[in-house]
Each structure stands twice: as structure tokens, then as C-alpha cells.
C-alpha positions as CSV (number, residue, x, y, z in Angstrom):
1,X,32.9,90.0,141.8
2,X,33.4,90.8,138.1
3,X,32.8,87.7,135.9
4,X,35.4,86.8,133.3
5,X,33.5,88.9,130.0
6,X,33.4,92.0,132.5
7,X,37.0,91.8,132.8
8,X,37.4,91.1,129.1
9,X,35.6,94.4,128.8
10,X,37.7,96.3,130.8
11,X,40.5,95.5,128.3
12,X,38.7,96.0,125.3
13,X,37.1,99.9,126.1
14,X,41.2,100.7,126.9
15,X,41.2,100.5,123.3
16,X,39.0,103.1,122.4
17,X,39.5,106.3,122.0
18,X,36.1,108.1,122.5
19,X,34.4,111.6,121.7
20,X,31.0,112.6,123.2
21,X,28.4,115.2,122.8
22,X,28.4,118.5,125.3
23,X,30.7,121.2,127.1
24,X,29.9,119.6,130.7
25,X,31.6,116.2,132.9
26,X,28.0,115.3,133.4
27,X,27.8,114.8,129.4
28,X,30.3,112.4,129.9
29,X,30.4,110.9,133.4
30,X,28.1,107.9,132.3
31,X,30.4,106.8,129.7
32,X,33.7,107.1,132.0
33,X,31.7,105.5,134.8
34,X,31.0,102.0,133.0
35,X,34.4,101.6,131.6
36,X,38.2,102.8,131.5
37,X,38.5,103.9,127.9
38,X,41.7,104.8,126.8
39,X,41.3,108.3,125.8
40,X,38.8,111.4,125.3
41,X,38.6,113.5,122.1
42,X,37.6,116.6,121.8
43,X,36.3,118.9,119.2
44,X,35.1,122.5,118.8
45,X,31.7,121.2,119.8
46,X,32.9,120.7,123.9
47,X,34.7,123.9,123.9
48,X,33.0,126.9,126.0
49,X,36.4,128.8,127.2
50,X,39.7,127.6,127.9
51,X,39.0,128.7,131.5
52,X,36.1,126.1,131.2
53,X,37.5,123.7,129.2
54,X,40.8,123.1,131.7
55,X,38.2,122.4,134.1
56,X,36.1,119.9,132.0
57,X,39.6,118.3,131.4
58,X,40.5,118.1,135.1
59,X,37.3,116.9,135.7
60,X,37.2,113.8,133.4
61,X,41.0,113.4,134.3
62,X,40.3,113.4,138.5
63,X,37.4,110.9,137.8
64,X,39.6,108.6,135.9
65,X,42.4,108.1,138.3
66,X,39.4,108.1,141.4
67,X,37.3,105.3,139.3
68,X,39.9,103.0,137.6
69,X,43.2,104.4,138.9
70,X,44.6,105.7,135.6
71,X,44.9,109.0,133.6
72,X,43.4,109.2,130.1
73,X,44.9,110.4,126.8
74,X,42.8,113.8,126.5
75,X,43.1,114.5,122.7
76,X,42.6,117.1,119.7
77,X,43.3,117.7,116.0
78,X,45.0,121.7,116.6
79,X,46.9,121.2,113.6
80,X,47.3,125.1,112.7
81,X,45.4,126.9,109.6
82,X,41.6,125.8,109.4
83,X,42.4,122.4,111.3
84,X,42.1,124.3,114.6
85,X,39.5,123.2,117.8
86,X,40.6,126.0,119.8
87,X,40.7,129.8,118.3
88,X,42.1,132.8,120.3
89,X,43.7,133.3,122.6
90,X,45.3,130.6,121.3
91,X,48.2,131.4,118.9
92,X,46.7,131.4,115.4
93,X,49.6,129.4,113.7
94,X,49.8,129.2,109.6
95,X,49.0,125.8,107.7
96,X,52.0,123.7,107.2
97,X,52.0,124.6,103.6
98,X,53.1,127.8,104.7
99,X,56.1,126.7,107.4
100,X,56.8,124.3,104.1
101,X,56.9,127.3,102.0
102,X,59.3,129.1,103.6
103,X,62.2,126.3,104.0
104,X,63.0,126.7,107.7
105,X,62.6,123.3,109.3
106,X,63.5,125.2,112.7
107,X,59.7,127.1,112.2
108,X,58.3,123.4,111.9
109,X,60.2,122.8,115.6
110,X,58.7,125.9,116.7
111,X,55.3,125.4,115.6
112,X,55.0,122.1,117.7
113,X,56.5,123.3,120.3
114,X,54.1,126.1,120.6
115,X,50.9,124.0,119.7
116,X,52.4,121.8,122.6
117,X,52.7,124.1,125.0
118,X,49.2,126.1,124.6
119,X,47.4,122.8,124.8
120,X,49.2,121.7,127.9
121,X,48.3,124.5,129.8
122,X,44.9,123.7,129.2
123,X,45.2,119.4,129.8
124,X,45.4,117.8,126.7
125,X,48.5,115.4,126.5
126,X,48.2,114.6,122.7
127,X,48.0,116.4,119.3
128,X,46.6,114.5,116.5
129,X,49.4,115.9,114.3
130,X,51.3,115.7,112.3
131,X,49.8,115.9,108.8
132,X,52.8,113.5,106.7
133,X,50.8,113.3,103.4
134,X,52.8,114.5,100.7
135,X,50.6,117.0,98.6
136,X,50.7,114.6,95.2
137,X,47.6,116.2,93.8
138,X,46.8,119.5,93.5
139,X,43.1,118.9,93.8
140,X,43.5,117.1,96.6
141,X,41.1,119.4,98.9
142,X,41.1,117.3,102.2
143,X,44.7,117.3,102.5
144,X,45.6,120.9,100.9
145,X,47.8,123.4,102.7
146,X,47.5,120.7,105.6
147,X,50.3,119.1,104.0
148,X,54.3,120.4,104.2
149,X,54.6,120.7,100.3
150,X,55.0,118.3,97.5
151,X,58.4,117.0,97.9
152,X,58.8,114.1,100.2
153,X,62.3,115.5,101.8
154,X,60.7,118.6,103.0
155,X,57.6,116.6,104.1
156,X,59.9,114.2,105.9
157,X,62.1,116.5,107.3
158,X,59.4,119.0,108.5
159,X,57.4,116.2,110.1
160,X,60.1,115.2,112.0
161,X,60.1,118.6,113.6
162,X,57.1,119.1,114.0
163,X,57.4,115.7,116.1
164,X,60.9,116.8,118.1
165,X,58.5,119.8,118.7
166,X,55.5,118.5,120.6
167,X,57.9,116.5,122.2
168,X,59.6,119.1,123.9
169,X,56.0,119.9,125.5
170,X,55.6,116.3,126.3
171,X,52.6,116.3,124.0
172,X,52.1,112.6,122.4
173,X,52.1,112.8,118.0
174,X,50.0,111.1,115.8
175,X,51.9,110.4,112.1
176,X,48.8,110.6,109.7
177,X,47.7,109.7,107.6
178,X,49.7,106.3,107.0
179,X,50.6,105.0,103.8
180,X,49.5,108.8,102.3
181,X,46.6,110.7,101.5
182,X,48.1,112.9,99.3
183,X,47.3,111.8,96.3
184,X,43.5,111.6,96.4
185,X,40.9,113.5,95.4
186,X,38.1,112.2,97.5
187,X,37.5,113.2,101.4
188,X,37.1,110.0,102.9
189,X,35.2,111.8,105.7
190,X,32.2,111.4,103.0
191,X,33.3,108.3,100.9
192,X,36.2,105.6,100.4
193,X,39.0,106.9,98.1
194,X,41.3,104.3,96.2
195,X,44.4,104.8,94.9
196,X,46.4,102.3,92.1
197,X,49.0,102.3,93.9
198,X,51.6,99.3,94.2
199,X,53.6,98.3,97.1
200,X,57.0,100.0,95.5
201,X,55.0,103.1,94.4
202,X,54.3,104.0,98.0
203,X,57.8,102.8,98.9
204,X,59.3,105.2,96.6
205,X,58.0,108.2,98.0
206,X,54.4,108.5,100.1
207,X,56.0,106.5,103.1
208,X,59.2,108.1,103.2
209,X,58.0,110.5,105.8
210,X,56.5,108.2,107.7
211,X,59.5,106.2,107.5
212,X,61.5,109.6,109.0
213,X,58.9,110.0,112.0
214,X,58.9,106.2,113.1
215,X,63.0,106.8,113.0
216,X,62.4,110.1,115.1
217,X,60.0,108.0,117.7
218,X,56.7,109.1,116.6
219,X,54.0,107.8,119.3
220,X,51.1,107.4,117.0
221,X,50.3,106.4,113.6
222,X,47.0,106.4,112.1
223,X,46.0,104.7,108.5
224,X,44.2,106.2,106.0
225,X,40.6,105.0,105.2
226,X,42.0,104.9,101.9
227,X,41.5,101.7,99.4
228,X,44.8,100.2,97.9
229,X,43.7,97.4,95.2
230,X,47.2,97.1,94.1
231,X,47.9,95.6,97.7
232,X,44.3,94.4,98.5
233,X,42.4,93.2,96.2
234,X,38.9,93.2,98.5
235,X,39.3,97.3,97.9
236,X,39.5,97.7,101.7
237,X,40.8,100.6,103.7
238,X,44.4,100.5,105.0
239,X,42.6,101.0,108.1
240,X,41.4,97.0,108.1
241,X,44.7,96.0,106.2
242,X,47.0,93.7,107.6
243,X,49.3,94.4,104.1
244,X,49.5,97.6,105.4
245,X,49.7,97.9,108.9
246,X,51.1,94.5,109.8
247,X,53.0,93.9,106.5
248,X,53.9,97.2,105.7
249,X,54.3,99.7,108.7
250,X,55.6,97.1,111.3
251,X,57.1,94.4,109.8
252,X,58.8,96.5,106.8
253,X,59.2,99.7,108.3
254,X,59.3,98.7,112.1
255,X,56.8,100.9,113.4
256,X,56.8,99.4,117.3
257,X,54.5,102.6,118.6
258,X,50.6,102.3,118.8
259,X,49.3,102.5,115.5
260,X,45.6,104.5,115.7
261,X,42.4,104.0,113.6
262,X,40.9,107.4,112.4
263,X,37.2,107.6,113.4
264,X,35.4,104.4,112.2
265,X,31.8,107.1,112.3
266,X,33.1,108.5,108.7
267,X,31.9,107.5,106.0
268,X,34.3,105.8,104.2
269,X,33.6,103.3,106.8
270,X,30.3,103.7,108.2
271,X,28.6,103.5,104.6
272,X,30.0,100.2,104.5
273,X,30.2,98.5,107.6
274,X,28.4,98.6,111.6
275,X,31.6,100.1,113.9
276,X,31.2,97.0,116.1
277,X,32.5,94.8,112.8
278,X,34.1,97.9,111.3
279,X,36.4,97.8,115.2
280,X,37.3,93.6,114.8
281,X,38.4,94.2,111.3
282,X,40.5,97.1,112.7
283,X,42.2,95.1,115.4
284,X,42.8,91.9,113.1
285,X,44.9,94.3,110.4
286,X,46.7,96.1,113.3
287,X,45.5,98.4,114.9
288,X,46.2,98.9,118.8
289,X,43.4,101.9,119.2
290,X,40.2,102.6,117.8
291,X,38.0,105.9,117.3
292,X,34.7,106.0,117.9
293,X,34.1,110.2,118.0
294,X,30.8,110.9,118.3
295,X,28.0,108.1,119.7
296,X,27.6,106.8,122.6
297,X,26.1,103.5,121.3
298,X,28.6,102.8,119.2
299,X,31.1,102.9,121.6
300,X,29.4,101.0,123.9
301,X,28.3,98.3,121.2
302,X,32.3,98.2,120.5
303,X,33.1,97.4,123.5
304,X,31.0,94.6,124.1
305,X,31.7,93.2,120.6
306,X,34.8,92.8,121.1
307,X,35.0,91.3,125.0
308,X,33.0,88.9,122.6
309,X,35.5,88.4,120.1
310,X,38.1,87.6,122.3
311,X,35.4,85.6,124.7
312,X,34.5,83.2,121.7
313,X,38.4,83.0,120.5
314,X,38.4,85.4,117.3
315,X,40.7,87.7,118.9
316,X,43.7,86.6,121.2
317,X,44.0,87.8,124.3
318,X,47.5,88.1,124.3
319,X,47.5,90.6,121.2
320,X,45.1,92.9,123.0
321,X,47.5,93.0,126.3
322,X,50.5,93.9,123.9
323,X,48.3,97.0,122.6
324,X,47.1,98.3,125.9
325,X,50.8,97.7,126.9
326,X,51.8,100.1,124.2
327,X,49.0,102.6,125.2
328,X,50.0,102.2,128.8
329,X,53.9,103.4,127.7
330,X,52.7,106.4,126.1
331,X,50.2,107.4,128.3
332,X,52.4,107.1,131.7
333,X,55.1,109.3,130.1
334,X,52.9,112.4,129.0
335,X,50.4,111.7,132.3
336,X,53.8,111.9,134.3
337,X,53.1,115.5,135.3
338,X,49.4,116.4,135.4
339,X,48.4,119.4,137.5
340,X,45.4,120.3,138.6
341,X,45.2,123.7,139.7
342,X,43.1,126.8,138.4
343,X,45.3,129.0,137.7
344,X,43.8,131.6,134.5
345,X,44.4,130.5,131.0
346,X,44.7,133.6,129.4
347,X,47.2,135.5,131.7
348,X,49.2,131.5,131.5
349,X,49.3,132.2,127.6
350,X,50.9,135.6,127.9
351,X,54.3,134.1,129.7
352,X,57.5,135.0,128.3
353,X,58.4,131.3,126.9
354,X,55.3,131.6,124.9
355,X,55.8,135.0,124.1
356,X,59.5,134.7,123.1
357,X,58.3,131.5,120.7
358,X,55.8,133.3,118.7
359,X,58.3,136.2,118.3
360,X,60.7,133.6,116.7
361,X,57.9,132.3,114.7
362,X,57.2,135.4,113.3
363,X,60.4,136.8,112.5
364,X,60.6,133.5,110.1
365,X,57.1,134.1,108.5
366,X,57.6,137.9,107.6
């Protein structure tokens, strides 16, 4: 019989959203074995072939529903330009700098529906996109031509799009990267950026697109590892802000999707704090799902930590069944229609849908 912290545990490794090391099921069959996490990234790293990366997917996925009788969210970051997991044969689709550049909000559409689409044939049900940082500064290198442009209507109405787009595939968004990482000039993949932004300053214009997406139905949003000392004094990332997430995006701007942590293994984060404490201050501010992308112990660790948490009363139960409740509502409606058949990749991506989408996309572009 499974005692009352093995249940607790259960609950807690829904939360996480996990990457792992390796092309191959048996890289990850240990992890998926001990608990029912809530999803699967992947990066370049796991990809041999699509051909053998639709069977990796089907793999994990068939496990899943045989060991704990659900699906997972199977994840990437395919954004388009040099945010891209998966090259050719996949359609290599501009930055969103470019589809900003040329004014056609309908090419924004298009280019979600097509990532969508490609990554669905292959089994992913969510895109970590899109990008809704507004490109305040020029220098900002992180951001760059990731971002639709540098006016917050073109940003907000392009995002939106972008959104209605992987919709249309039934492909679950992530708004990032929440309240706007435009304006910085550090990567917070190698240290914590603050901004001296107030409250009003980010209401004015870095969450106007975010505002747009949650209005549009947006599944995700993920906070930025970014320091606000206008809002918290502590210098913390919005990523452990309750002034943010809890203050901010839901109460003021009534965010009731799943809001996303990015991976708590960068360094703005890990330079400053274990993932196991870096995860609790995560839930407390807000956040319904956690990334952990690349180690094994650490997501185990998390997992334990935080059956503890709730074990020894820091957490509330309750609030953790409201987050896997949202998870649960997003998953079951992009899950709805997996298929597992192995049928070729490459002859899927030359259909005439496809091929009468990236026609369209091009005629824009030239």
C-alpha cells in the first residue's frame, strides 16, 4: 500500500516538468518509472531523426498511460530563427523580428500554425512559444530578433497570433517571458538581471502583451528570472515573486491558466539557490509547474522536498490540487487525440496542408 508521503509524492512530481540526458526510452524509463511527472522536455541533445524521435515520443507517451494511466506534456522551445531543436526537414521559419518586420499579423497565424503542425506529427503537444518580450534595448542579445519588434501593439497583436496559430494545431503556448525581458541586457541563462522598473512602468507597456495573450486564452505563462527591486525589495526573480505572479499576473491581470517556471538549473537561479529550495520558493509566489531540464537528482530531490513541504504544513495541499487541476485541463485537451502509428515523417511533412502553408508564408516574406 502507498503510505501517505508516497502519495504526496505522486502530486508533487505532476508538477515538474522534466528534461533528461540521451536519444533512447531507456535514458528515461527510470525517471518515468518512479513517478508521474507532468511533462518531458526536449532539446537538440535527444534528437537522432524525426523518424526516431516520433518513436522515443511514443515510447515515453505508451509507458505513461501503461504506468500511471495519463499522457504527458511532451515539450520544446521550436521558436523559429536560431531558437530551433529540430532543423530540416522541418520548415526553417524566420525569427519573429522578421514576421514583425513585415506588418502581416496573418504571417504570425501562419507561422504557429505551421510550427504546430510539424511538431504534431512528430508527438509533441506543446511549444514553449511565444516570445512576448517587447525588444526595449537594442543590446538586449538574449531576447534579439526573438522578439516581434519594439512596439508593444505589434508585439501584442502578433503574439496573439502566433497563439490562435498553435491553437489551430492543438499545440499548448507558453506566453514568455512574464513581466518582460526586453529590456535587459544580461542572459539570465548565466546570471540574475534586474531591471528599476516600478509596478506602473511595466503596466504601461512590457505587460501589455501579456495582457492580449491571457485575453486570447494563452495556456502557459512563464516568469522571467529577472530581479524587479522596484516591486521586491529582496532583489528576487519574478520567478519566486508573489508581487508578480500572484499580485500582478493573476489577481491584476487575471491570468487563470498554469503559470510555468523557466528552468530553475540556470544560473540566475542555481548560483544562488539548491533547486529543491529554489522549487518551494517557486510554488509559494505562484507557480503551478516547475522545470528541472537537465539532472536527474535534482529532480528527484524536488520531488521529495516538496511531498515534505506539504507533509510538515509549509505548503497546502489544497493549492497543489488546484495546480495539477490546471495541468490536468490543458493536458486532456491537447492529449485528446494522440496516435501512435509509424507512419514516415518526412513523406508526412511533404502533404499539401503543409505545403500550401509555407507557400503562403512565403509569398508574405518575399
Amino acid at each position: 500500500m502507498p503510505t501517505d508521503i508516497d502519495i504526496l509524492k505522486q502530486k508533487t512530481s505532476r508538477l515538474l516538468y522534466i528534461g533528461f540526458q540521451g536519444k533512447s526510452f531507456e535514458d528515461i524509463k527510470d525517471t518515468l518509472t518512479q513517478y508521474p511527472f507532468g511533462g518531458v522536455i526536449f532539446f537538440s541533445r535527444n534528437i537522432e531523426d524525426l523518424n526516431s524521435l516520433k518513436k522515443l515520443i511514443t515510447e515515453i507517451q505508451s509507458f505513461s498511460i501503461s504506468r500511471w494511466g495519463e499522457p504527458l506534456l511532451i515539450g520544446i522551445d521550436q521558436e523559429g530563427g536560431r531558437v530551433n531543436r529540430i532543423h530540416r526537414p522541418f520548415t526553417m521559419l524566420p525569427p519573429d523580428s522578421v514576421v514583425g518586420h513585415t506588418k502581416s499579423a496573418h504571417l504570425a497565424y501562419l507561422k504557429g500554425k505551421l510550427l504546430g503542425l510539424e511538431l504534431k506529427l512528430v508527438g509533441f503537444n506543446l511549444d514553449f512559444y511565444p516570445v512576448l518580450d517587447i525588444l526595449t534595448n537594442p543590446a538586449n542579445r538574449v531576447i534579439g530578433d526573438r522578439s516581434f519588434g519594439t512596439d508593444q501593439e505589434i508585439v501584442a497583436e502578433f503574439g496573439v497570433e502566433a497563439i490562435r496559430g498553435l491553437k489551430s494545431a492543438n499545440i499548448a503556448s507558453v506566453g514568455k517571458h512574464f513581466p518582460g525581458h526586453g529590456d535587459t541586457r544580461e542572459d539570465s541563462h548565466e546570471e540574475l538581471p534586474v531591471l528599476n522598473y516600478g509596478l506602473k512602468d511595466l503596466l504601461k507597456r512590457e505587460t501589455i502583451p501579456f495582457e492580449k495573450a491571457i485575453k486570447e486564452g494563452v495556456d502557459f505563462i512563464m516568469p522571467a528570472h529577472i530581479a524587479f527591486p522596484s516591486i521586491d525589495r529582496e532583489k528576487i526573480p519574478a520567478t519566486f515573486s508573489s508581487n508578480i505572479i500572484n499580485g500582478l499576473l493573476k489577481k491584476r491581470l487575471g491570468f487563470k491558466g498554469a503559470v510555468i517556471s523557466d528552468d530553475l538549473e540556470m544560473k540566475a537561479i542555481s548560483n544562488n539557490h539548491e533547486i529543491r529550495e529554489a522549487s518551494s520558493k517557486a510554488l509559494n509566489a505562484g507557480c503551478d509547474m516547475i522545470l528541472v531540464c537537465h539532472t536527474k537528482q535534482y529532480q528527484m530531490e524536488t520531488v521529495e522536498h516538496l511531498a515534505m513541504e506539504i507533509q510538515n504544513g509549509n505548503f497546502s495541499e489544497l493549492e497543489i490540487d488546484n495546480s495539477i487541476g490546471k495541468i490536468a485541463e490543458i493536458k486532456s485537451r491537447v492529449t485528446s487525440s494522440i496516435a501512435f502509428d509509424d507512419s514516415d515523417i518526412e513523406e508526412e511533412l511533404k502533404s499539401r496542408e503543409l505545403q500550401e502553408l509555407r507557400n503562403e508564408i512565403e509569398s508574405i516574406l518575399k
